[in-house]
N, C-alpha and C positions, 0 to 999 in steps of 0.2 A: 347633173351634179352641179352644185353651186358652191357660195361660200361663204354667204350669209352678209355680205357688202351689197347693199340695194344701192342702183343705181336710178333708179326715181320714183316718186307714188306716182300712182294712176285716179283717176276718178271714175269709178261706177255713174257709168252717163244712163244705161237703161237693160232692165235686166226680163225676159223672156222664160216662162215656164213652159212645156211638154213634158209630159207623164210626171216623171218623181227627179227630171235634169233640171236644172238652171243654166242656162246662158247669159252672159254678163257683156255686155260690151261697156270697154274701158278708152277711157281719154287718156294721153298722158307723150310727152315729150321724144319716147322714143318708142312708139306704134307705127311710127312711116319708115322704123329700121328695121322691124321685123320680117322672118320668112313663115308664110305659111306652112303646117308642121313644124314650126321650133316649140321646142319647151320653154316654160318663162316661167318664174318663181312668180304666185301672187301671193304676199301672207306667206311664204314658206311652202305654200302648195304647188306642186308641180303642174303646170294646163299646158292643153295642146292649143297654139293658136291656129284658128279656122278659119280664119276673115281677116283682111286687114281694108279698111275704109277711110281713105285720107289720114288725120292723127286718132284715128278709131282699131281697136284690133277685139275681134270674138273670141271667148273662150266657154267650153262648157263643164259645168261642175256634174256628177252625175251622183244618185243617192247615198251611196257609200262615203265622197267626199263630205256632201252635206251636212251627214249627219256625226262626222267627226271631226270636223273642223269649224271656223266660225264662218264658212262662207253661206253659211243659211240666212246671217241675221244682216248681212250685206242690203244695202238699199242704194238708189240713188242718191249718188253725193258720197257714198261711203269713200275716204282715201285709202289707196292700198298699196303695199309696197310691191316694187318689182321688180327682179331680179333678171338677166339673160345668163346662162350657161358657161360654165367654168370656160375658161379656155386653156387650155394644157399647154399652151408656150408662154402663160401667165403666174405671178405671183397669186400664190393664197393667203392673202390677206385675214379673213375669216378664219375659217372652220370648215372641216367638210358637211356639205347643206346636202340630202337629198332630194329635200322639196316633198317628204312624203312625210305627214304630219302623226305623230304618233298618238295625240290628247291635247285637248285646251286649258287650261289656264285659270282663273279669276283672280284681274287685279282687286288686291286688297286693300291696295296704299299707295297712297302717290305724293311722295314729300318731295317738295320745290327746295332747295338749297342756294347758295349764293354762287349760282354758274351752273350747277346742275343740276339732275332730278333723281329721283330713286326710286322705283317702285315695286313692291315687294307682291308676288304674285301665289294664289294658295292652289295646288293640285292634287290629284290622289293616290294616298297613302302608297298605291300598289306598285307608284314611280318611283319610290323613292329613294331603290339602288342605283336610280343613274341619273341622281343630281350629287353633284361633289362640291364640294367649296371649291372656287378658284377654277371649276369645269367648266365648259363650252355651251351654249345655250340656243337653241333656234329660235326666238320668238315673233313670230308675224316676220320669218325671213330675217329676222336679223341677226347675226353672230355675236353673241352678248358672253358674258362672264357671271355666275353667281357667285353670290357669296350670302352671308347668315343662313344659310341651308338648313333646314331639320328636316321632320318627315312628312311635311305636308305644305311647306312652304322655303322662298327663296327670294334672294331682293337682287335687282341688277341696276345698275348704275348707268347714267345717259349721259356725255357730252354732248353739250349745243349744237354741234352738228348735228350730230345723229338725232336730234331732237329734232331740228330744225328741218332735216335731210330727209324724214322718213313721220309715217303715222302717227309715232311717239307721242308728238305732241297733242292727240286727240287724244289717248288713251288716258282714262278716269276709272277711279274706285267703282266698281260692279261692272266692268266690261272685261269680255271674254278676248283671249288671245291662242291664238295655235303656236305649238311648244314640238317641237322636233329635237329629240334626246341625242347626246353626241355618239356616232355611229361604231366607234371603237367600245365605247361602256356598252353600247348593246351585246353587240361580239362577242365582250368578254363575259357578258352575262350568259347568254345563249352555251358558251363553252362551259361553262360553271357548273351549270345545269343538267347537259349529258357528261359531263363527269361526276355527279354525285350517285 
């Protein structure tokens, strides 16, 4: 469980195929604090770390993540955000994050403003009971706010920080982002449903 507060990017130093897995080994600030077996938000995706190697840590993606998330089009050099594990004698800051990616994204728009950015992101149709104006948003791991919502699109708004602090600031018009819907809207959607 997370909460959508990244606490640093990583960099894809070099990345390993077998059968239909990727394996990614990541650079990044706090890889010398990890335990082998912890969970770690990349992108919002949940990975088991397998290796840690001086500021280096292993994780492996397997088909099913690949092909529903963006962690396919990942290359060397890619920045990524990453998260460690809620801690229960902590503030949640965020959102509740599962780290388990429901669909991606494509930004459509990236308007720069005077201090901050906005980019408005287009998904499918079939989402679209559980984006709400002013609701919770996972995108690439981060716990965002939409707002201008319709049925196939949504815009979320960046302070310099979080611009500065996370991927954000690579993200451009025609790139794909992993989108994790807030866990309560599913819930209640799920209930909805065997009650009709």
């Amino acid at each position: 469980m997370f909460t959508g507060i990244i606490e640093q990017p990583g960099v894809i130093e070099a990345i390993e195929t077998k059968g239909t897995n990727a394996t990614f080994w990541i650079s990044s600030p706090i890889s010398t604090e990890l335990k082998i077996d912890q969970s770690l938000s990349h992108n919002g995706v949940c990975l088991t770390v397998e290796e840690i190697n001086n500021n280096l840590h292993r994780v492996t993606a397997i088909e099913e993540t690949l092909n529903k998330t963006n962690l396919g089009t990942w290359k060397k050099g890619t920045l990524v955000n990453l998260e460690r594990c809620m801690m229960l004698n902590g503030r949640l800051d965020g959102h509740i994050v599962q780290g388990h990616v429901d669909t991606t994204a494509l930004c459509i728009r990236k308007l720069t403003l005077k201090g901050s950015w906005q980019f408005t992101l287009e998904f499918d149709t079939k989402f679209a009971h559980l984006v709400i104006e002013k609701g919770s948003i996972s995108i690439n791991g981060i716990s965002l706010t939409c707002f201008n919502v319709t049925n196939n699109t949504f815009t979320v708004a960046i302070i310099p920080y979080t611009f500065t602090h996370t991927n954000m600031s690579q993200l451009e018009e025609g790139n794909i982002v992993n989108i994790e819907f807030d866990i309560i809207g599913k819930y209640v959607q799920r209930m909805a449903q065997l009650n009709d």
